[in-house]
C-alpha atoms as one frame of an Amber mdcrd trajectory, in Angstrom:
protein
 -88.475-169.330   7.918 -89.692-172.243   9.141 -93.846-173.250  10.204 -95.151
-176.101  12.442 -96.893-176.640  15.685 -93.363-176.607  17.836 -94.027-176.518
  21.332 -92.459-175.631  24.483 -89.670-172.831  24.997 -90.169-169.335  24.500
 -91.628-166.966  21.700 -90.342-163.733  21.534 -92.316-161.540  20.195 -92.113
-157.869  19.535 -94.528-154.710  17.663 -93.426-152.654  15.716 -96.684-150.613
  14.980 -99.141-149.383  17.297-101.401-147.015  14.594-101.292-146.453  10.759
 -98.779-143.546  10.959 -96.103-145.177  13.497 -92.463-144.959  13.078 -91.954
-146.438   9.464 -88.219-147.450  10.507 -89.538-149.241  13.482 -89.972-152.562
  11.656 -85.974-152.628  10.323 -84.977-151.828  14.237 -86.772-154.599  15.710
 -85.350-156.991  12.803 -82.008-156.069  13.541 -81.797-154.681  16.961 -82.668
-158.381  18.780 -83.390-161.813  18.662 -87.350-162.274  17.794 -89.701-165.545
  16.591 -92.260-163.342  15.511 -93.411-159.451  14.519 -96.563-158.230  15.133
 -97.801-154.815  13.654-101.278-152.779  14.807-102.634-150.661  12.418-106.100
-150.400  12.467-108.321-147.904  14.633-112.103-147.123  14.491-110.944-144.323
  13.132-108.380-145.846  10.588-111.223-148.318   9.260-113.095-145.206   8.020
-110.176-143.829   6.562-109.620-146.968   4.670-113.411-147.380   3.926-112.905
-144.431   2.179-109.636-145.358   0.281-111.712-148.293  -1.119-114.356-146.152
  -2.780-111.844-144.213  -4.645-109.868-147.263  -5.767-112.117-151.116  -5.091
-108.148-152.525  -5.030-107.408-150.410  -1.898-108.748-150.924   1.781-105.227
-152.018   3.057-102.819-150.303   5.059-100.218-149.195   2.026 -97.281-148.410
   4.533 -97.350-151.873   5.086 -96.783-153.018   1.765 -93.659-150.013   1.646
 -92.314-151.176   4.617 -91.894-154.489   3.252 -90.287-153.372   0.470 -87.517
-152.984   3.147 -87.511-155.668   5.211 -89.131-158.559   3.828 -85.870-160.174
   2.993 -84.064-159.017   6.241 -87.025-160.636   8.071 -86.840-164.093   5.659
 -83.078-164.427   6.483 -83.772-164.201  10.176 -86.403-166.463  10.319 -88.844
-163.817  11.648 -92.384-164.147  11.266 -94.492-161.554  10.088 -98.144-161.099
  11.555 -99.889-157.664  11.283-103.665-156.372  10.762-102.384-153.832   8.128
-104.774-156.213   5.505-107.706-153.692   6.826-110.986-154.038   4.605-108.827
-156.171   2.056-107.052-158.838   3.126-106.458-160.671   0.292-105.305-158.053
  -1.988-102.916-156.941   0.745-101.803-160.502   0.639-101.584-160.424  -2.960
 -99.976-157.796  -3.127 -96.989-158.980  -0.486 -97.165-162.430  -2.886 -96.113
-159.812  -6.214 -93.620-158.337  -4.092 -92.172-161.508  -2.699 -91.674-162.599
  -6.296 -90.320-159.388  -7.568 -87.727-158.989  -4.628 -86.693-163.070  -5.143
 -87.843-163.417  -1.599 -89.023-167.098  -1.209 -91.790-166.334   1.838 -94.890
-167.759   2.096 -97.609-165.702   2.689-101.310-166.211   4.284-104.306-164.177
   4.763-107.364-164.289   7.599-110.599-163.339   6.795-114.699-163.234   7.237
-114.603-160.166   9.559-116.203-157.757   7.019-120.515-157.723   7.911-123.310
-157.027   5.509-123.783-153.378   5.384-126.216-151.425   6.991-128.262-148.857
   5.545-126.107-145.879   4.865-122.365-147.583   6.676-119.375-146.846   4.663
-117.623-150.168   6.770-119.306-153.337   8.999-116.615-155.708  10.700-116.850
-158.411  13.486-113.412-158.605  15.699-111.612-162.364  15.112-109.831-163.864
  17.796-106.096-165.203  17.090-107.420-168.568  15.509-107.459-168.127  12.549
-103.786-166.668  12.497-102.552-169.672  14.614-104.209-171.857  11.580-102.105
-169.824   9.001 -99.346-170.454  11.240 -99.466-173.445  11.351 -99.703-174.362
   7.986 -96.381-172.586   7.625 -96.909-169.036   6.602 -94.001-166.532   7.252
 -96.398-163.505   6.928 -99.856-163.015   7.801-102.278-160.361   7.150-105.381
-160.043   8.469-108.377-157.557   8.274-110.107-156.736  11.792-108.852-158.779
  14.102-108.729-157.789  18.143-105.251-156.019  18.855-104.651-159.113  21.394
-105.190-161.741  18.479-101.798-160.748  16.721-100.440-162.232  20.297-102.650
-165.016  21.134-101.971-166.676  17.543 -98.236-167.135  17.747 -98.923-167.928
  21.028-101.462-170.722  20.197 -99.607-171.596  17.465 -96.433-172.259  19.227
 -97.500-174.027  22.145-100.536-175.755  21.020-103.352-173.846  22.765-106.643
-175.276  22.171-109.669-172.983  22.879-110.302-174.484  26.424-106.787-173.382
  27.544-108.502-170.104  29.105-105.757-169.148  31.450-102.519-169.508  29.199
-104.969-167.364  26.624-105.575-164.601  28.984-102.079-164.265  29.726-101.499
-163.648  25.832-104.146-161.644  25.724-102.747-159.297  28.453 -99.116-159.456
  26.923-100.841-158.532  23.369-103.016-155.352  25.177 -98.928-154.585  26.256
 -97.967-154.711  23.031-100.623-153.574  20.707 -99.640-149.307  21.346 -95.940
-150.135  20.272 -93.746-147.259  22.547 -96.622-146.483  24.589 -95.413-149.860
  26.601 -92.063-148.188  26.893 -92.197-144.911  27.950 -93.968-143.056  25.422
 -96.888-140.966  26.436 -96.313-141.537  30.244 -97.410-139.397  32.977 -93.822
-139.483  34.698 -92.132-139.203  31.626 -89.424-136.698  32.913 -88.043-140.194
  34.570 -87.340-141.230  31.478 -85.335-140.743  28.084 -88.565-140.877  25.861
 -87.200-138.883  23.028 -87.209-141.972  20.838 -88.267-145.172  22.656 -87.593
-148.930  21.972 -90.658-150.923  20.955 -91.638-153.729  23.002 -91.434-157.240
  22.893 -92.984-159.897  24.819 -91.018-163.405  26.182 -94.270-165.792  26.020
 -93.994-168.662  27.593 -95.841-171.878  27.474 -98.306-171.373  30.729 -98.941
-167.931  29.311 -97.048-166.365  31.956 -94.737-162.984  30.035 -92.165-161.107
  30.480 -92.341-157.719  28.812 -89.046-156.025  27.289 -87.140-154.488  24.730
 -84.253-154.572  22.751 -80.908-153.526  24.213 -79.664-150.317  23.822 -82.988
-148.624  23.005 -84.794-145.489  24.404 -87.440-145.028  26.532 -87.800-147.887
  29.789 -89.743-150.871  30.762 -91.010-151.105  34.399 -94.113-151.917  36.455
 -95.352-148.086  35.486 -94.834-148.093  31.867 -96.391-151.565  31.936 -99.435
-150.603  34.770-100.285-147.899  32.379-100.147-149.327  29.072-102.560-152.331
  30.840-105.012-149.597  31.774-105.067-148.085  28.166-108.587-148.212  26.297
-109.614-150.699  29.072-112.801-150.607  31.782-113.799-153.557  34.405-112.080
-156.304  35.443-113.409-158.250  32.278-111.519-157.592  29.642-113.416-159.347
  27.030-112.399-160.700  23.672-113.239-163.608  21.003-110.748-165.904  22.057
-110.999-165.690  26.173-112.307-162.797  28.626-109.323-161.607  30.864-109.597
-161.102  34.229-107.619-157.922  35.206-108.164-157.815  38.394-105.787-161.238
  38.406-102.699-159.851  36.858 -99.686-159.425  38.629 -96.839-157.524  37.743
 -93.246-157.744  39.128 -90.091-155.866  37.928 -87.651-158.967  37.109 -84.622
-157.020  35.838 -83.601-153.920  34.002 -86.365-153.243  31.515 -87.867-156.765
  32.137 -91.321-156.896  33.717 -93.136-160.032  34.255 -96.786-160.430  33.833
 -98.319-163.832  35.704-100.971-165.040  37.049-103.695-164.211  34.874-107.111
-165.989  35.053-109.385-166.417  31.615-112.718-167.450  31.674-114.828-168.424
  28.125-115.582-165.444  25.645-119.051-163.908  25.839-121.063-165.399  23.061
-121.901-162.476  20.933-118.644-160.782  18.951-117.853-157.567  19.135-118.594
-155.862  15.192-117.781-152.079  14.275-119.821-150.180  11.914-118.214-146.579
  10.411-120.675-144.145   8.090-120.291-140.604   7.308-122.309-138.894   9.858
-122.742-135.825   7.764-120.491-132.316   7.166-118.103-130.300   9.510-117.168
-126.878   9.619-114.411-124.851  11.962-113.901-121.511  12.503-111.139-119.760
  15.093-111.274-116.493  16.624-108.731-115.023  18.467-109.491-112.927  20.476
-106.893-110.256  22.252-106.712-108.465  25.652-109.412-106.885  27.425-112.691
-107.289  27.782-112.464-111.071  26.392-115.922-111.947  27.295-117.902-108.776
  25.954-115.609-110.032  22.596-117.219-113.720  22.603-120.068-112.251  23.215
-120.723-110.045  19.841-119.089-112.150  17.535-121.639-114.730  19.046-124.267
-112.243  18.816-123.063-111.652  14.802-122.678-114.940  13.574-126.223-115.831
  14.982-127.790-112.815  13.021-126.103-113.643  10.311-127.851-117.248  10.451
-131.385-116.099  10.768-130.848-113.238   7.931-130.098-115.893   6.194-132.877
-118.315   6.905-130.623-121.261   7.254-128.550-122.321  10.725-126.604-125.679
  10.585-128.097-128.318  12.505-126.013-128.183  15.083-123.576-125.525  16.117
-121.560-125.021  19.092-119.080-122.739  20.356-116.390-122.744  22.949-114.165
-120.222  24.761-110.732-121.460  25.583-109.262-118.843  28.103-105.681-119.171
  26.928-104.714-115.885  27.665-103.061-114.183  30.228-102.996-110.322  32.003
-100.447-108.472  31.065 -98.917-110.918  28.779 -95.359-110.824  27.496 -96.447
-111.717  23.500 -99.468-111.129  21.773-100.169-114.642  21.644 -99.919-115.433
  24.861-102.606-112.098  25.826-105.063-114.060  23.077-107.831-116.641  24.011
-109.467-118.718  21.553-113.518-118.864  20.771-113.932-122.029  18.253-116.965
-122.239  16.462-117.723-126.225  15.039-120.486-126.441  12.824-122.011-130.117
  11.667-124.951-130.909   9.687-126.387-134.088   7.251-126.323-131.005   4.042
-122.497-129.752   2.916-124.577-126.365   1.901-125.270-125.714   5.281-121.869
-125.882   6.681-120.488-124.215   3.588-120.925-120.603   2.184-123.589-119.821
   4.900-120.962-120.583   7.888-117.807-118.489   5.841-119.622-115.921   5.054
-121.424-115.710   8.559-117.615-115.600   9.944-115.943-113.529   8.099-118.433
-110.830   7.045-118.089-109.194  10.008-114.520-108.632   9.742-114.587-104.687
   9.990-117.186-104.346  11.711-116.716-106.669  14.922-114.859-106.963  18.021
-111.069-104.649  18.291-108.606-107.087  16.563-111.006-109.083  15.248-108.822
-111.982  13.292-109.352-116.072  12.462-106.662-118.430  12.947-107.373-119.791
   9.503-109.599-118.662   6.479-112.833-121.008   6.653-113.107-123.014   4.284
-115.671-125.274   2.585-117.002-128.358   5.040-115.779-131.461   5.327-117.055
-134.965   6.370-116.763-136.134   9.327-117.295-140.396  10.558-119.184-141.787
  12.768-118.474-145.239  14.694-120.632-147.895  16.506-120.167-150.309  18.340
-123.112-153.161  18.430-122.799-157.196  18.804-123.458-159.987  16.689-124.009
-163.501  16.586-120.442-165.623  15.716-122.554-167.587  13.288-123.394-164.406
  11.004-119.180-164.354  10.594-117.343-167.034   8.557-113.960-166.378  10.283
-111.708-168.005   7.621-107.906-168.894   7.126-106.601-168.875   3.855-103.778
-170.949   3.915-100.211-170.089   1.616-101.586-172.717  -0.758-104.953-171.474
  -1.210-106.825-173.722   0.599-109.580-172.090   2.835-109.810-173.364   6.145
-113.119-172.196   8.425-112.222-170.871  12.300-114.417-172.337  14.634-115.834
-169.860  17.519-115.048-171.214  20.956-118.028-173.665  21.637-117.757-172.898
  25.179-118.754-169.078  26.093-120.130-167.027  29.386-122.260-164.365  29.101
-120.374-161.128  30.764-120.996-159.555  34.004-119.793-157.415  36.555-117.533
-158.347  38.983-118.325-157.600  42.645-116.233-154.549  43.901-113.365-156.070
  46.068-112.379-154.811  49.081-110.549-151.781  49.739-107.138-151.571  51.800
-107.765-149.562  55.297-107.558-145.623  54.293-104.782-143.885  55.569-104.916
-142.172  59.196-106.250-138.804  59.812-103.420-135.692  59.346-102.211-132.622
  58.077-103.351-132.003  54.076-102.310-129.827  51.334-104.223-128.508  48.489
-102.003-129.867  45.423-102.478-131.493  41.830-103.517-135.456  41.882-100.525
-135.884  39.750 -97.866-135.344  42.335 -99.077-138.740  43.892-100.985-140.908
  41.247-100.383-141.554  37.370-103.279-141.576  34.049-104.123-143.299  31.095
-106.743-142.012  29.319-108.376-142.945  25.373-111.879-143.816  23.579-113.940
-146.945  22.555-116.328-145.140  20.780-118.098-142.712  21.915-117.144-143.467
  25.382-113.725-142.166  26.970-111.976-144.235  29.969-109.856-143.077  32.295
-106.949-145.392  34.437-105.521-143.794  37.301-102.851-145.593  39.499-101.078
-145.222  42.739 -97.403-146.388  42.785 -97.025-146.896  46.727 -99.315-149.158
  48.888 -99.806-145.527  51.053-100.758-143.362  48.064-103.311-146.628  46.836
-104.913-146.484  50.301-105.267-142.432  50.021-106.480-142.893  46.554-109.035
-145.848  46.565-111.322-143.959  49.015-111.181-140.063  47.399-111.267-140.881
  43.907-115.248-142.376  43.263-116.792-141.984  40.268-118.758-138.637  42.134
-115.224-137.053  42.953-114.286-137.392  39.228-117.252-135.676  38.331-116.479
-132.957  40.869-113.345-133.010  38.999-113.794-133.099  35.642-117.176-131.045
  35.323-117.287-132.325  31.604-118.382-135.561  32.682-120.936-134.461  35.450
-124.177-135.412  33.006-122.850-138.726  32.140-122.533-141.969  33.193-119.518
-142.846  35.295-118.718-146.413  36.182-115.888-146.931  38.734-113.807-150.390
  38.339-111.183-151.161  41.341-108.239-153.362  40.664-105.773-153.495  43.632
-103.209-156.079  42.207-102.355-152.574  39.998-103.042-150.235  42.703-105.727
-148.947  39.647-108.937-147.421  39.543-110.418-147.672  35.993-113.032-145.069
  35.223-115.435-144.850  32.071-117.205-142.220  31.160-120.546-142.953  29.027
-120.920-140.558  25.667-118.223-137.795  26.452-116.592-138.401  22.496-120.498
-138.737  20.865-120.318-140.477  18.254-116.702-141.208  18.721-113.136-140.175
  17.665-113.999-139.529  13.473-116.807-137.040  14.484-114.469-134.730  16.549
-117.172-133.726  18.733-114.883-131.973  21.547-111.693-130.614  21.698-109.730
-133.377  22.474-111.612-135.974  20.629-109.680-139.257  21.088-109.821-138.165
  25.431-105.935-138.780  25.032-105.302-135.971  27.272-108.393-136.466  29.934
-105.680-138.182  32.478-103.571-135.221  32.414-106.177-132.734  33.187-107.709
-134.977  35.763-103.740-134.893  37.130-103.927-131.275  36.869-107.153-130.553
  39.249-106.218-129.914  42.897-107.493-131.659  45.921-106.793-131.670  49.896
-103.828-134.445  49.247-102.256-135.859  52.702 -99.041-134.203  53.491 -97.540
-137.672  54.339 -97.585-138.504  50.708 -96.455-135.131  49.403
């Protein structure tokens, strides 16, 4: 492996993570399935940074991503004798014991890398916060980089930065060059989901073979213009789709914001160059906002579940009693959990085939700050009643004693409360600058809309015969991309969806805040929905707590769709 501030050309760069639980063999495929100057690995989540938060309070040594470390084991020489570098998050709350750690390895395995950490993310902790870290840009990564590290590990860095460094690295980016940034930045957001870029998880996934997709990799090139790929011979597809929904992932306005630059979306244009080559140009940056984003996890208290399943008739008298029981059972007991909620999922079906499929579901979720009350007093509560409750009265699993649940928020802080820092294969510690240029954020005026499409015939049909989803969280707030793939279906679609017709549509989300963002170089409308997760994905406070699956139910509701684009 070789370091240095080489410019010009193009870096190839591919993922081979997008969470802490991807594909383990992913990283061996991408070392030997194509040419690549660098790998990049994701694995941290709001949700993974309390997990790891509370791996360090059982062991102080902990706080990294350990699959990391195994899946080094494997490829750390593979990746040394291709000249592959190594850049990945995975160093979570513990950077340098991660790279430690890869150092022992190194040695052990006779391995001669060189091997770099970034840090300064982690915050002073709040009263009562289990974690506290600021998101880095890519600077400090490009410093390592440069100094001639073959791996780097940092702790919480943006999922962009593991882009933008390389990037800046290889073709000498200074913090000014705002357009070349954003165009990393938009290749990284690509990137940072691994298969999700290629296939995976897509709407129209029947067009493709997604039963084990290629990761991506991105051909950066000096202007920051990309083209987004894969290696040959892999599953899954790249094409303005995959890509268009990938882009909308986890996403809201226009400004897509970050330490190193703030994206404009609304300037990216995609065009389908090849077989399973998509380029991304075109894309504006403007100066980062001047606070940083910062993430703060605590235990928000104690979390109990109970399912019962309830069979055949009279389904609603059913919910009703054991409602009606558990309650009593509460105030006999003089203690009810602080907050308790319950929810009827009509999963069954007259005159059903199977016994499960004549069952619906009525799930009780229990939370409070005291284990006690989520404990004895909610088992017993459940599953006193047993024999003398509803006909068929049954639980999908015995209850159990409560557990903790997390709690994530999102607040901002000044860059000078952060010492982002690059420590260097030699030791030496080298302090990251913020950008000394920044704009504060704002919203972008709504651009114009394309003519709607002429009065005719309608039928009443799911939105997902004629427009894709994206859905996920950023804390406790859920966002929602929907595309059309045809200039017709975008004109249909930019004047019925509005943030009321979602509503309409989703009645979850009626209460809430909706903000509507329009983006017609993607044919996009990117919704977000204020507070539908709570407190956020760790404190499972609905059914589908990370709102991976709010797309496809807004895809599932019907509406009076134009015949023309049926």
């Amino acid at each position: 492996m070789t370091g240095g501030t080489e410019t010009g050309g193009v870096l190839r760069v591919g993922n081979c993570s997008g969470f802490y639980g991807d594909r383990f063999s992913a990283v061996r495929e991408m070392l030997t399935g194509g040419p690549l100057d660098v790998l990049t690995g994701d694995y941290l989540a709001e949700l993974t940074m309390l997990i790891l938060g509370r791996d360090r309070l059982k062991d102080p040594s902990l706080g990294y991503a350990k699959t990391f470390l195994r899946q080094m084991e494997d490829t750390l020489g593979l990746a040394h004798a291709r000249g592959v570098r190594v850049v990945a998050n995975a160093g979570g709350l513990n950077p340098a014991g991660l790279a430690g750690a890869l150092r022992n390895l190194a040695g052990r395995l006779g391995v001669p890398v060189r091997v770099a950490h970034v840090e300064g993310d982690r915050l002073p902790l709040p009263a009562g916060a289990l974690t506290a870290n600021a998101y880095l840009g890519g600077a400090g990564i490009a410093a390592c980089l440069d100094a001639g590290a073959d791996v780097v590990v940092t702790g919480r860095v943006t999922d962009a930065a593991l882009v933008t460094g390389p990037a800046a690295a290889r073709f000498g980016w200074g913090p000014g060059d705002h357009d070349p940034l954003a165009g990393a930045v938009v290749a990284g957001h690509v990137l940072e989901c691994g298969t999700q870029a290629t296939g995976g998880n897509h709407p129209f996934f029947r067009r493709y073979d997604v039963r084990r997709p290629g990761f991506p990799v991105a051909e950066l090139h000096p202007d920051g213009s990309a083209v987004i790929t894969k290696h040959p011979g892999t599953g899954g597809a790249v094409d303005v789709s995959t890509v268009t929904a990938q882009l909308l992932y986890e996403t809201s306005g226009a400004r897509y914001a970050g330490p190193d630059v703030t994206a404009r979306l609304d300037t990216v244009r995609l065009t389908q160059e090849g077989p399973d080559r998509v380029r991304i140009d075109g894309v504006r940056g403007e100066a980062p906002p001047p606070a940083l984003k910062a993430g703060i996890t605590r235990l928000g208290g104690w979390r109990n579940e109970v399912v019962f399943v309830l069979t055949g008739l009279d389904v609603d008298a059913k919910a009703r009693l054991v409602e009606e029981q558990v309650e009593d059972a509460f105030a006999r007991a003089g203690t009810r959990p602080a907050d308790v909620r319950w929810e009827l999922a009509r999963t069954d079906r007259a005159d059903a085939a199977t016994e499960e499929t004549a069952s619906a579901l009525l799930r009780l979720v229990v939370r409070d700050p005291d284990p006690e009350a989520v404990g004895r007093a909610v088992t017993g509560a459940a599953v006193e009643p047993a024999l003398g409750s509803y006909p068929g009265f049954h639980v999908t699993a015995p209850p159990g004693r409560g557990a903790p649940y997390g709690v994530f928020e999102a607040v901002y802080v000044e860059p000078g409360t952060v010492t982002h820092t690059a420590v260097l294969p030699d030791g030496r510690r080298v302090p990251v600058p913020h950008p000394a240029a920044t704009r504060p954020l704002a919203p972008v005026p709504e651009p114009p809309l394309p003519p709607p499409l002429p009065p005719g015939p309608t039928r009443r049909a799911p939105l997902g015969l004629v427009a894709g989803a994206r859905s996920g969280d950023k804390g406790g707030d859920a966002n929602v991309g929907v595309w059309a793939e045809t200039d017709e279906a975008w004109r249909w679609l930019a004047h019925t969806l509005t943030a009321d017709r979602l509503r309409d549509l989703l009645p979850e989300t009626r209460p809430l805040p909706v903000a509507r963002h329009v983006l017609p170089r993607l044919r996009a409308l990117n919704f977000t929905v204020a507070g539908l997760l709570g407190e956020g994905a760790a404190a499972r406070a609905r059914f589908d707590p990370q709102a991976k699956a709010l797309g496809e139910w807004l895809r599932a509701r019907h509406l009076d769709i134009p015949e023309v684009l049926l």
